[in-house]
N, C-alpha and C positions, 0 to 999 in steps of 0.2 A: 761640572762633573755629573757623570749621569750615575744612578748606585745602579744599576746592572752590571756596571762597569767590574764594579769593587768583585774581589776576591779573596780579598785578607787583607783585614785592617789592624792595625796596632794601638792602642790606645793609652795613655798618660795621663794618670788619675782613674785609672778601670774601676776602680771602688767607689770613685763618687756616685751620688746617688743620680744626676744627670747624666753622665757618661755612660753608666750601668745599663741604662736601661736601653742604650743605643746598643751597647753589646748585645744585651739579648735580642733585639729587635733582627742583627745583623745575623748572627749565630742564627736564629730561627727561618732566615732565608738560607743558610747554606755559607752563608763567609766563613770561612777561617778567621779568629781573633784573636789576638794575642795584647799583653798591657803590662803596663806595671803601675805601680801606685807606693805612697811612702810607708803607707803602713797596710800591709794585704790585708782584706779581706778575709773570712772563713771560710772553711772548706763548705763545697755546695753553696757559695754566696753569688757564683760566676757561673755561664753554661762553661763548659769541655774548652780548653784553650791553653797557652801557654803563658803565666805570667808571674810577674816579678817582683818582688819587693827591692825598693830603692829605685833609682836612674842610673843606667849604664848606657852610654851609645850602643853597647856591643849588640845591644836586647833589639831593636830596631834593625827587625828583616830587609833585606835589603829588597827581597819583590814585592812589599808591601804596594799594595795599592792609593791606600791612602793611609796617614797618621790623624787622630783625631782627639783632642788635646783639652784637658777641662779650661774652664777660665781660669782658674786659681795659677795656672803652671805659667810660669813667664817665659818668656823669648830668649833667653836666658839657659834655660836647661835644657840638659846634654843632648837627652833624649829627639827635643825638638830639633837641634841645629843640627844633629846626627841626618833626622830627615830632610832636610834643608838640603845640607852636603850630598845627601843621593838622589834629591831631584824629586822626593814623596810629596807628592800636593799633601798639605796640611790645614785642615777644621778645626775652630774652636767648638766647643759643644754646639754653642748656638748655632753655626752656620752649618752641622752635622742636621741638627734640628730643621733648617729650614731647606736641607738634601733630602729629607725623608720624607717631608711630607711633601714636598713638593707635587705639585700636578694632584694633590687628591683633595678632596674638599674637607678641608681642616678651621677648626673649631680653638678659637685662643682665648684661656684662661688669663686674665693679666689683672693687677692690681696690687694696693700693699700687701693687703693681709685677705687669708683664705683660699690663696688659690691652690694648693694640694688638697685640702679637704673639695673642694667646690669642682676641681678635676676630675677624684676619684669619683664623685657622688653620681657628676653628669654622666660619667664612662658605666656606669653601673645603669642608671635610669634605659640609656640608647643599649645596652646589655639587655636588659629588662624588657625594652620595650618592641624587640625586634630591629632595631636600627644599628648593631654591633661594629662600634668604631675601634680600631687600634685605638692605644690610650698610653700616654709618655706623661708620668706625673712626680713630680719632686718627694714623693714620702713611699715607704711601703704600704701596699693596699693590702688587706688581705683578704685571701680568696683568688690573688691575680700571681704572675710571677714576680711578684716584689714592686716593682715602679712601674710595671708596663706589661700593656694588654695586650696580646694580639685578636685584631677582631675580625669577625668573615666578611665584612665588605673594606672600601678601601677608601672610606671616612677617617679623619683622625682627630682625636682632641687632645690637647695639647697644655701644659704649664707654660706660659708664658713670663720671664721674669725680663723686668723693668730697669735693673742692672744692667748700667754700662749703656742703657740703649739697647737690648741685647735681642727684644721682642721687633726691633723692625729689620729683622733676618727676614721674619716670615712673611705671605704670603696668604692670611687665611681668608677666608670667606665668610666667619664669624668671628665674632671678640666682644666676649663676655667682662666687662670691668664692676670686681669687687667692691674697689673704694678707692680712694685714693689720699695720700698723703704726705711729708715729704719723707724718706728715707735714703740709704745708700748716701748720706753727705761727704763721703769721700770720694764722689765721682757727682750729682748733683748739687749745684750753689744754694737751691732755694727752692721752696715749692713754685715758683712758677719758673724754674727749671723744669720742674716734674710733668709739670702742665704743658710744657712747650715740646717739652716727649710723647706727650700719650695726644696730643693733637696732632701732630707728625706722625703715629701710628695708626689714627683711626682714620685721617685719610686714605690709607692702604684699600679701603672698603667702597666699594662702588655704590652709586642705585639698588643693585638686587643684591645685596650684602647686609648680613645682617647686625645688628650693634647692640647689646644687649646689657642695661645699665641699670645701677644703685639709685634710682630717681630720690632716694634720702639721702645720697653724699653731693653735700652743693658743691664741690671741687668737680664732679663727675659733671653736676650739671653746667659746670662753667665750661669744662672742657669740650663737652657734645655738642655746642652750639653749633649748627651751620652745618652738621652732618650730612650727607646727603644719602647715609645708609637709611636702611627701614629699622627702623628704633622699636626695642620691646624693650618695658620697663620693671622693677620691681622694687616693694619695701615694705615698712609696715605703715606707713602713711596714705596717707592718702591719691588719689592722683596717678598711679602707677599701675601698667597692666596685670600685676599679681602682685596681689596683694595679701599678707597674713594678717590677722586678726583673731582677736577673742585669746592672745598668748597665753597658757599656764605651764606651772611646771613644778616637778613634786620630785621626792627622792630619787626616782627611776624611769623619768622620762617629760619630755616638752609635749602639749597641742596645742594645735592649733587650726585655725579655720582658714581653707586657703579661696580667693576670689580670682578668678580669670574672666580678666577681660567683663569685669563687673557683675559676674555670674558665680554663686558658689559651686566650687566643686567637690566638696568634700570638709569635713574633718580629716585628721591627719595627728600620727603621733612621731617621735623620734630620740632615742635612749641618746643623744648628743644631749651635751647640756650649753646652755648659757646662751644670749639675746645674738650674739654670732655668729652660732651655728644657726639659727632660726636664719641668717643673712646668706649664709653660704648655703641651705635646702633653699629656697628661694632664687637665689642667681642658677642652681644649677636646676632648678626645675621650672623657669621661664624662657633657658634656650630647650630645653624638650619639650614643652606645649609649642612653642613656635615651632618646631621642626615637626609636629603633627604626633607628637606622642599622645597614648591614652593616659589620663588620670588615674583607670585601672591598674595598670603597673606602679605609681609614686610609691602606695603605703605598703606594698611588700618589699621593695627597696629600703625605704626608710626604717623598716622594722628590723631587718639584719644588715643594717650599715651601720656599726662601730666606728667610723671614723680611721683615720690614717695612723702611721705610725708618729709617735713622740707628738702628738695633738692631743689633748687630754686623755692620755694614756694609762690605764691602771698596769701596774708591772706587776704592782707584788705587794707583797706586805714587810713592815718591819717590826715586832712584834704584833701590837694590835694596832699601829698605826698603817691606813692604807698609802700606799707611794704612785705617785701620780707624777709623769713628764710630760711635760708641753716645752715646745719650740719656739714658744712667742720670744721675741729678743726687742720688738719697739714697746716706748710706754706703752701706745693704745694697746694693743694683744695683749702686756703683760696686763692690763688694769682687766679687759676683757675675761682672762682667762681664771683670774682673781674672785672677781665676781662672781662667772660661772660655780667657782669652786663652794663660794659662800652660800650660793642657791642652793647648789644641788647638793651639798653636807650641811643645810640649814643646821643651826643647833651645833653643829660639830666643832672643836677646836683644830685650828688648820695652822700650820708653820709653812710659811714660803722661803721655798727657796732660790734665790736668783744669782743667774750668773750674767751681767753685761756684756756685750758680744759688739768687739769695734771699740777703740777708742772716738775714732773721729765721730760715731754715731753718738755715742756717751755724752762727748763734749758739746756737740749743737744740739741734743737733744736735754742738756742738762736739765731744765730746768723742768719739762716734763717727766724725767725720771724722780726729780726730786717728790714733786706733788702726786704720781702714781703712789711710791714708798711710803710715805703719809698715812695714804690709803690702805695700807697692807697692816692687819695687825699684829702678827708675827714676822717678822723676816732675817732669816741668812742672806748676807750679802757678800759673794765669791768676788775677788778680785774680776776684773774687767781679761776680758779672753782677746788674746792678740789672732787677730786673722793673719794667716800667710801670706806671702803677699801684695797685702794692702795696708798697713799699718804706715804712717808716717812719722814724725820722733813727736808727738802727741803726748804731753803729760798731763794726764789726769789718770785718775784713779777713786776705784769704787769708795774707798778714804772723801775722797771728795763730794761724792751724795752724800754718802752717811751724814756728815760737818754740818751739811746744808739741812739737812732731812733736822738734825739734835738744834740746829738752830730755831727752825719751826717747832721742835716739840724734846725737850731735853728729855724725856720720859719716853721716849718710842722706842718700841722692844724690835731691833735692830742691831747684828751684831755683825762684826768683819770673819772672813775667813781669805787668808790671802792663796789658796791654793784648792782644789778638790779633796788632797787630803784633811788637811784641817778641816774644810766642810763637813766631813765624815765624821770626823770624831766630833764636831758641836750636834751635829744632826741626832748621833748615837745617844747623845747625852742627854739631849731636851725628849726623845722620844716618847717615852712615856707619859708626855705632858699632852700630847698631841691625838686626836683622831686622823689626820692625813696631814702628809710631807708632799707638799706642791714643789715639784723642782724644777725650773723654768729657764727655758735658755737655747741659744743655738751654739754650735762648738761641741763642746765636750761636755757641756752641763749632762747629758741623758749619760754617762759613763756611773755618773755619782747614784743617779737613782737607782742605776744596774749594779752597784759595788751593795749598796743599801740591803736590795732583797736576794742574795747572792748566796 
C-alpha cells in the first residue's frame, strides 16, 4: 500500500495513544479520518473528524481507504470484519507504523524500559539541533501535538515496542536499544525468547546502519554479537562511547559530566530525576552526536525537557501531600522509579502507590514483584488490572504479593485495595502522614492520581 494512495482512513481504538498519533500524522497531510474507540476521548483530543464511541459496523465508511486497527482490538470486532466484508485493506498499528515511515530514514527506539521518554528527548535534541525529524512516540510530549511531531525534513524517529514481535514491521536505518529484559510473558516464553527477537531485529541493519547500545546491559551485549551495523555505545561505565560520570543530584535537578568518544564535552544538568533518566539522556544523546549533532544544543534541551506524560509526573497536590504518576508497571521501573522518588524528596515521607498491570506478567514476574515491595516503604497495593484482550483464566492476585511480601517481613506497611475506589479512600486517609503519593502503574492506575487532585 502506498499512503499517497489513502484518502480517508478509519480507525478502531482512535484514542489509543499509538493509533492517535497516526491520526494526526494523517489529518495533517490532508486525509480525511474518521474512528471509534470504547471510551472517547475529549473534546480537542482528535484533529476535525468523525467518531464514535463503541463499535458499530454501520461506522465503517464504506470508501474508506484503508481501516487501521490498534493491537488490542481482535479479529473478532464488528468494526474490523465490517471491513473485511467490503474489501478495506486493514493495518494493525504496527504495520500503519512501518507505512509511514517507509522509504524515509527512520530512527528505532526499542527496548524494555524508557523508550517514550528516550523518543521524545532524541525528537527534541534533532529539533534543537537543526536535523527536525517527524517524531511518533507512546506518551504525550509537551510542547508537540501530543505523541507526535511533524518535522521539516523527512527523517523520522520512532517508539518501537517489542510486543508481539511488533518492531520487525519496520525498516529503519537506526535502532537505539535501552536495555533489555524479559517482559510481555504472555506472548514471550523466556528471556532468551526476548533475545532471539531483538537479534532477529537488529539484523534489519546493514554495514552502513547504525546500532546504537546500553554497553552496561549484558543481555544487550549478548545480543549485539556479530553485528555487522557501525556500533555507538553508551553508559556509566566504563568502555562505552559516551559515557557520564561525576553523577550528582539534589532536590531539583541531576549533573553530570558527559565524555565522547573519550573527550569531555561538557558538564550538563537535567530537572529528570533518578539513575534512569541519566540512561535514557544518554541513549538519546549518543544517536545525535553520531548523526553530527553539536554539544551546543544538548543543555538547552535538557534544561526545558520535563519528561513525558505519566513518567514521573507531578499532577497536583493533595493537601500538602505532592501526587506524582508514573507508568512503570515491570519490577525494575517500578524499583527504579521508587528510588528516584527517595532521592529526589530525600528526607520526605513518600506512600507508593501500585497497581500490577497483566496477570500473566504478575505471575512469572512473581517473585521480582515480591522483593521490589520489600523495598518500598509505604505501599497501597490495587488489585492486579486486567488487560483487554490478553488476559487468560490466570489466578493470581495482588493478595498473593502482599502473602509473600508479610512472609518476608510480617511488619511491612503494606495494605490491599481491591479496586481504584477503595484506593482512594485509603490514599485520603493516610494523607496527611505523607509528603508525596507515588502512584505507579499502567491501565487505569493515572485515573486515581487524577481523581486525587481533582
Amino acid at each position: 500500500m502506498n499512503i499517497n494512495a489513502i484518502t480517508k482512513a478509519y480507525f478502531i481504538g482512535v484514542g489509543g495513544i499509538g493509533v492517535s498519533a497516526i491520526v494526526r500524522l494523517f489529518a495533517g497531510r490532508g486525509i480525511i479520518v474518521a474512528g471509534s474507540d470504547g471510551t472517547f476521548p475529549g473534546a480537542g483530543a482528535l484533529p476535525s473528524g468523525q467518531y464514535f464511541e463503541g463499535a458499530d459496523s454501520s461506522h465503517v465508511p464504506f470508501d474508506a481507504s484503508v481501516v487501521i486497527y490498534s493491537p488490542a482490538v481482535p479479529p473478532t470486532n464488528v468494526e474490523r470484519m465490517r471491513a473485511e466484508e467490503l474489501g478495506i485493506p486493514t493495518l494493525s498499528y504496527p504495520e500503519a507504523l512501518a507505512l509511514v515511515t517507509s522509504g524515509s530514514d527512520t530512527i528505532a527506539v526499542s527496548g524494555t524500559h524508557g523508550k517514550s521518554t528516550t523518543t521524545a528527548l532524541l525528537g527534541k535534541l534533532f529539533e534543537e539541533g537543526g536535523m527536525d525529524a517527524s517524531v511518533i512516540v507512546g506518551a504525550e510530549v509537551p510542547g508537540w501535538d501530543r505523541n507526535y511531531h511533524k518535522g521539516r525534513g523527512d527523517m523520522f524517529i520512532v517508539e518501537a515496542c517489542e510486543y508481539r514481535r511488533n518492531m520487525m514491521h519496520l525498516s529503519p536505518q537506526a535502532i537505539l536499544l535501552t536495555n533489555l529484559e524479559l517482559d510481555h510473558p504472555d506472548y514471550y516464553l523466556d528471556l532468551a525468547d526476548v533475545k532471539s527477537a531483538f537479534r532477529d531485529y537488529i539484523k534489519k541493519l546493514s554495514g552502513e546502519d547504525l546500532l546504537i547500545v546500553n554497553n552496561d546491559d549484558a543481555n544487550i551485549r549478548d545480543v549485539v554479537k556479530g553485528s555487522d551495523a557501525i556500533m555507538v555505545s553508551f553508559g556509566v561505565g566504563g568502555g562505552a562511547d559516551l559515557i557520564a560520570r561525576n553523577i550528582r543530584e539534589d532536590a531539583a535537578e541531576q549533573s553530570f559530566e558527559l565524555i565522547w568518544k573519550g573527550t569531555s564535552i561538557g558538564e550538563f544538568s537535567t530537572p529528570l530525576p533518578g539513575l534512569y533518566n541519566v540512561y535514557n539522556i544518554l541513549a538519546a544523546t549518543a544517536v545525535y552526536l553520531a548523526y553530527g549533532g553539536s554539544r551546543d544544543h544538548i543543555q538547552p534541551v535538557l534544561t526545558t525537557f520535563v519528561g513525558v506524560g505519566r513518567r514521573f509526573e507531578v499532577v497536583g497536590e493533595l493537601g500538602a501531600a505532592i501526587i506524582v504518576s508514573d507508568y512503570a508497571h515491570h519490577p525494575t521501573a517500578l524499583t527504579a522509579v521508587v528510588d528516584a522518588a527517595l532521592s529526589r524528596y530525600r528526607g520526605k515521607s513518600i506512600l507508593t502507590v501500585f497497581r500490577p498491570h497483566h496477570r500473566e506478567r504478575t505471575i512469572k514476574l512473581m517473585d521480582e514483584f515480591v522483593e521490589t515491595m520489600l523495598g518500598i516503604p509505604h505501599c497501597v497495593l490495587i488489585e492486579i488490572y486486567d488487560v483487554p484482550g490478553r488476559e487468560e483464566n490466570t489466578q493470581v492476585s495482588s493478595h498473593d504479593i502482599i502473602d509473600r511480601v508479610f512472609a518476608h517481613d510480617p511488619q511491612k506497611d503494606i495494605v490491599y485495595a481491591k479496586d481504584l475506589s477503595e484506593a482512594e479512600g485509603v490514599v485520603r486517609g493516610k494523607a496527611s502522614l505523607f509528603d508525596v503519593i507515588l502512584i505507579v502503574g499502567a491501565g487505569d492506575a493515572d485515573q486515581l492520581a487524577k481523581r486525587l487532585v481533582s
